[in-house]
C-alpha positions in Angstrom: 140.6 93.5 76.6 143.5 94.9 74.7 147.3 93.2 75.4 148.4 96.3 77.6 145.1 96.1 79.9 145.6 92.3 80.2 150.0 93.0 80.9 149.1 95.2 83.8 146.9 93.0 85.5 149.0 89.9 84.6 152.1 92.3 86.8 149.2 93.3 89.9 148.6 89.5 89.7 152.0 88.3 90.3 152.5 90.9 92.4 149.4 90.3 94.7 150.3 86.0 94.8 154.0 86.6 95.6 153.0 88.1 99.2 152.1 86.4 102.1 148.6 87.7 102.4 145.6 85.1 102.8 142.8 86.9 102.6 142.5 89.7 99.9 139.4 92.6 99.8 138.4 94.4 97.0 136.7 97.7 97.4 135.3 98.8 93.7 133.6 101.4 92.5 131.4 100.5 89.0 131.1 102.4 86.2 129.7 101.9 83.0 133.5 101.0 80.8 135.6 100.8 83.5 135.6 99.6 87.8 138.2 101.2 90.0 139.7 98.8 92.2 141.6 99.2 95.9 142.7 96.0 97.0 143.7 95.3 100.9 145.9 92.5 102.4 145.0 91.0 105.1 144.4 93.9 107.8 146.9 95.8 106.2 145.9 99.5 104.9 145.0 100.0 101.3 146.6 100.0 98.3 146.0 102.7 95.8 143.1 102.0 93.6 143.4 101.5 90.0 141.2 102.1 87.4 140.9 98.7 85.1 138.1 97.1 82.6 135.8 94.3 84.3 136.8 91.8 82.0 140.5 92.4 83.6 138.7 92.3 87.3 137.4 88.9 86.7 141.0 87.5 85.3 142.8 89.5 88.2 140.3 87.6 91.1 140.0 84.6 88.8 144.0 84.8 89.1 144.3 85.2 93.0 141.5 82.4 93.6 143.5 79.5 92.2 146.2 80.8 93.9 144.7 80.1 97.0 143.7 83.2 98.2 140.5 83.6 100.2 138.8 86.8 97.9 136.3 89.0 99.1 134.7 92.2 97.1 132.3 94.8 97.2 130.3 97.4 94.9 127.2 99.8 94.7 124.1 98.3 93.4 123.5 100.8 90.4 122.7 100.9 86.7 125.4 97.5 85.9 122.9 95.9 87.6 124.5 92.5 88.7 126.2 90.8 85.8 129.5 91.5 87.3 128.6 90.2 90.7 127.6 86.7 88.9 130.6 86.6 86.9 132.8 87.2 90.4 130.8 84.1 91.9 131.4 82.2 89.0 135.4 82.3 89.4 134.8 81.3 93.3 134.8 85.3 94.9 132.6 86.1 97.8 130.8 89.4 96.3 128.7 91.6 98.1 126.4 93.9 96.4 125.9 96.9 98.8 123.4 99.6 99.3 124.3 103.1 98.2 125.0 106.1 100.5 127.1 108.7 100.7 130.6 107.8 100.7 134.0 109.8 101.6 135.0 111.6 104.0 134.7 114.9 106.5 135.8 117.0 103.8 132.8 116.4 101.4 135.1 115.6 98.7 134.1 112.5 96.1 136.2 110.6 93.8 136.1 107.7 92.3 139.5 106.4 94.5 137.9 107.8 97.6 134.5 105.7 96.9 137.0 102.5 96.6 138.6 103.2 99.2 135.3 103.8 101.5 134.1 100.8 100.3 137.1 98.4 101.2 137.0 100.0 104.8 133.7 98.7 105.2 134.4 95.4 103.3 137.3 94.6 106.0 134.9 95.8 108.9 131.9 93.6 107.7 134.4 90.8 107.2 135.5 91.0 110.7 132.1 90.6 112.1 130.3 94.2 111.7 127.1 93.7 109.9 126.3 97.0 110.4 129.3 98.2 107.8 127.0 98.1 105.2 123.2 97.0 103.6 123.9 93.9 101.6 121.3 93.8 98.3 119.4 90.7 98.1 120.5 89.6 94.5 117.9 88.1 92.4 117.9 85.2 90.3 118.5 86.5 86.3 114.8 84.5 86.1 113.6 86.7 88.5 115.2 89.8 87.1 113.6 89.1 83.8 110.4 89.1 85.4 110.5 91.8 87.0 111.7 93.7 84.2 108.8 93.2 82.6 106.4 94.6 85.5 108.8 98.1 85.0 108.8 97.8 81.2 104.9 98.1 81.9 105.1 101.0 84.2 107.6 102.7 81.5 104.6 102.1 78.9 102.1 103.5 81.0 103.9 106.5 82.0 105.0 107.0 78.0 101.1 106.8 77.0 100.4 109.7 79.9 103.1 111.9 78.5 101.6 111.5 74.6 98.3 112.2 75.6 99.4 115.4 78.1 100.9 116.7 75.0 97.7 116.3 72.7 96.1 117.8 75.0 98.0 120.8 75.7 98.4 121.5 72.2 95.0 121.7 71.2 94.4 123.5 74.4 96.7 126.4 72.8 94.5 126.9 69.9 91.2 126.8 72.1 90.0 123.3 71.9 89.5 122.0 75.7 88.5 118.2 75.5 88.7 115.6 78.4 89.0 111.9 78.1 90.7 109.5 75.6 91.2 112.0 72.6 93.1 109.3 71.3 91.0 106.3 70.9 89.5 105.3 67.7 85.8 106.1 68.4 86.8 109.5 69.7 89.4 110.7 67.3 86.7 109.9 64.7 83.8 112.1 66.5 87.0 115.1 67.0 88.7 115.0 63.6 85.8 117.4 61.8 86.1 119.5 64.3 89.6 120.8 64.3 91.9 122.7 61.9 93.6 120.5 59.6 97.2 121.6 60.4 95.8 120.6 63.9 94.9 117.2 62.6 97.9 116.0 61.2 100.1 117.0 64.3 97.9 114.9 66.1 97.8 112.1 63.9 101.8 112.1 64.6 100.9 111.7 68.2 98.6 109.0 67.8 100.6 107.0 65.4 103.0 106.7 68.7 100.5 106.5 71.1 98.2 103.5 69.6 100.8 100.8 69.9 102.5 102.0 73.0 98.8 101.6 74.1 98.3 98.2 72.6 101.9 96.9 74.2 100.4 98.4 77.5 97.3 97.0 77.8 99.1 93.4 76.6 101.5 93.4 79.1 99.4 94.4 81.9 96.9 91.2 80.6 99.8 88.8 80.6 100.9 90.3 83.9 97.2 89.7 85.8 97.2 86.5 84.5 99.7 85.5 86.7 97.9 86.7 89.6 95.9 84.1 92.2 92.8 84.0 92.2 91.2 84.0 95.3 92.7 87.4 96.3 91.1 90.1 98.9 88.1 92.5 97.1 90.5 96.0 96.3 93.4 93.7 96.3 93.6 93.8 92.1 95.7 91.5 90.3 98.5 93.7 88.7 99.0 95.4 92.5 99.8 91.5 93.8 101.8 90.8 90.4 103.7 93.8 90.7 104.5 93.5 94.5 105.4 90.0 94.3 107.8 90.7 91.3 109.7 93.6 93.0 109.9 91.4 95.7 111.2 88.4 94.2 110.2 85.7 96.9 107.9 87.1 99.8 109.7 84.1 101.5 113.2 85.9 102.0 111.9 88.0 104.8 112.4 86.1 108.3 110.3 88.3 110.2 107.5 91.3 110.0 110.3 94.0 111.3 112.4 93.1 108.0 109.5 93.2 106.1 108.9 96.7 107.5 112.4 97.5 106.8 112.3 97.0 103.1 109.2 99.4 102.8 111.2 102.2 104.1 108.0 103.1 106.0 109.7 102.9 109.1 109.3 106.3 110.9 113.0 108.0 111.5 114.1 108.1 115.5 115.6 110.9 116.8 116.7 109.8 120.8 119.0 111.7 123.2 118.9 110.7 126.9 115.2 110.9 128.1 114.3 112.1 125.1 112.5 110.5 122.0 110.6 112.0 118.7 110.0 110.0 115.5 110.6 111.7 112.4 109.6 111.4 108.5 109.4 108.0 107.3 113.4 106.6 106.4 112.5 105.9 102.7 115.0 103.1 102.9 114.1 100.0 100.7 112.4 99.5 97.3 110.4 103.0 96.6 108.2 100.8 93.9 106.8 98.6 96.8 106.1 101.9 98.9 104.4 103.3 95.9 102.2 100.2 95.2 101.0 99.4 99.4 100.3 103.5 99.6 98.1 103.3 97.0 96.8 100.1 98.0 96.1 101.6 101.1 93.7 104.4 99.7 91.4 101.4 97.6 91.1 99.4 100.9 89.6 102.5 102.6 86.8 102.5 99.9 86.2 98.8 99.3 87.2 97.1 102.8 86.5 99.6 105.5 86.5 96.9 108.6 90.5 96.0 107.6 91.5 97.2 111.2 94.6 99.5 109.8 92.6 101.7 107.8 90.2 102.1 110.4 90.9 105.7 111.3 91.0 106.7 107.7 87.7 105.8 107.3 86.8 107.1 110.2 87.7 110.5 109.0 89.0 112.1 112.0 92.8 112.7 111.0 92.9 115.7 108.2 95.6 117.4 105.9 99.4 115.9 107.2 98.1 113.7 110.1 96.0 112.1 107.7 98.7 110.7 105.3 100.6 109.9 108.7 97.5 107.4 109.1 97.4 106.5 105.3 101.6 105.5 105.9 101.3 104.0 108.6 98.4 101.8 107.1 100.7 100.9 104.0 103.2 99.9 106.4 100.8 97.5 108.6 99.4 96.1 105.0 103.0 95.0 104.1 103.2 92.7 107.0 99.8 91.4 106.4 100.3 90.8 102.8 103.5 89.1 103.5 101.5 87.1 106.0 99.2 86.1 103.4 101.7 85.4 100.4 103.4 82.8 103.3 100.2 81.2 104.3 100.9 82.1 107.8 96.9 83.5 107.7 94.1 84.1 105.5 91.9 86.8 104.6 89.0 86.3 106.7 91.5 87.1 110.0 93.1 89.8 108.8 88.8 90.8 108.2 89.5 91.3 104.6 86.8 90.1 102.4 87.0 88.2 99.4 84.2 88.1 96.6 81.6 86.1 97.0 82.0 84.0 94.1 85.6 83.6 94.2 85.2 82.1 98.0 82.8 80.1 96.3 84.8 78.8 94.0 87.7 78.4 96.0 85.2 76.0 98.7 84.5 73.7 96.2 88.2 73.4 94.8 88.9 72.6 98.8 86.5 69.9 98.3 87.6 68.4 95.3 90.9 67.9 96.7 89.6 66.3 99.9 88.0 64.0 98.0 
């Protein structure tokens, strides 16, 4: 932080002790260089915010803390992720890491200063008692964030392999050559070589120098990631689904009840109600759109493999078609979250919820059972 960064909030801090205020909000809007900053007194109305480097944040609430002043703060979860939120803990803040949504006012203006300013108006009503201001983010654990980062990194492999191999395909499809399957791999490449142009062949050996060990970190990730899994899972339940749910997550245990678990699907049908009046709507989306991603196509391997698990009943059944059809299939997902949630507590097991696990993994689960009663 350069000297006349660190002077001006060295004068903000003086100013800021030498009132009389005892509690002190900070409304801030995060960016990648720079946070802009309204601070509010008390009840007062809101200063006008100021644009300042988070390293000058932190000194100006490390500042008003050992003066004595009760500190409370507020920004978007976004792209900064939460390094700035732990460093605000650290100097003895009360940070809150908030949903986004759409800020401002009625004139459908946005700003950085208006954004602040939103914010601190909803930091003083959630202060005061409103829990309804705003979503607080459940901040995870920088153990828990690494993990996690590694069940995306593998998703971003995955997706990179898909978008190598859509290009080899469509450009030998321009010059004529239609070909399904893993072009790609070792065995094949070696049966398709002789049979394409040689200008062809180099082009593609520039794809496949990229797509081999994107395909090797892929397929070693996903290994370590299984591993992880337990092993007496539900049959259709795989390993990297429960890895991956568990990791987005963080700790199944966080969730106090199934309407929260619900919640954080975002599979929660909208309400529209007026007087006598009621209609649900398209599903809210609110929540972790990986998790509603993973339990929907969850939902569509339990329909093959475990046709008695009572939510997928009527998908099997076959009598919903076309929309109505992925109403069931969403509403199925949204059922499964409970249940898996349920299951991750140990508040069931599998054979309630009528969801059946292989044979020899019951098997060998029994006899672990037994050795440790013995």
């Amino acid at each position: 932080m350069s000297k006349t960064n660190q002077a001006n909030v060295t004068k903000l801090l003086n100013r800021l002790v030498e009132t009389k205020a005892e509690t002190i909000k900070l409304g801030m809007d995060l960016h990648a260089r720079d946070v802009v900053v309204c601070v509010q007194l008390d009840g007062a109305l809101p200063h006008r915010p100021q644009k300042m480097l988070p390293a000058g944040l932190v000194m100006l609430a490390r500042g008003l803390v050992a003066a004595g002043r009760k500190v409370y703060s507020c920004y978007e979860a976004g792209p900064c992720g939460y390094g700035l939120h732990r460093e605000l803990l650290a100097v003895g803040v009360t940070n809150y890491v908030v949903v986004q949504e759409v800020l401002g006012d009625a004139r459908q203006q946005k700003t950085d200063n208006l954004d602040a300013t939103a914010l601190t108006d909803r930091l003083d009503r959630y202060v005061r008692g409103n829990t309804k201001a705003f979503t607080v983010v459940t901040v995870p654990t920088p153990e828990q964030e690494q993990a996690r980062a590694r069940g995306r990194g593998r998703e971003q492999l995955k997706r990179s392999r898909h978008q190598w191999v859509a290009r080899g395909k469509r450009l030998r499809l321009t010059q004529g050559h239609h070909i399904t399957g893993e072009w790609w791999t070792e065995r094949r490449w070696t049966e398709l070589k002789p049979t394409l142009p040689a200008w062809l062949v180099t082009e593609l050996e520039i794809m496949r120098a990229v797509l081999l060990p994107i395909d090797a970190a892929e397929k070693a990730r996903r290994k370590t990631l299984e591993a992880a899994a337990p092993k007496n899972l539900p049959k259709a339940i795989g390993a990297l689904t429960w890895v991956l749910l568990a990791l987005e997550i963080c700790a199944w245990g966080r969730f106090k009840n199934r309407r929260r678990v619900s919640s954080y699907t975002g599979l929660c049908p909208g309400v529209q109600q007026s007087g006598g009046r009621r209609r649900d709507g398209c599903i809210n989306r609110y929540g972790n759109p990986r998790v509603r991603a993973l339990l929907i196509e969850l939902v569509w391997r339990l329909v093959r493999w475990q046709p008695d698990y009572p939510p997928v009943r009527a998908l099997v059944a076959g009598s919903a078609r076309g929309s109505a059809r992925r109403k069931c299939a969403v509403a199925a997902a949204c059922k499964l979250a409970v249940d898996l949630w349920r299951l991750a507590t140990k508040q069931t097991t599998p054979e309630k919820l009528k969801l059946i696990v292989p044979v020899e993994l019951a098997a060998a689960l029994d006899a672990q059972l037994k050795a440790q009663a013995t």
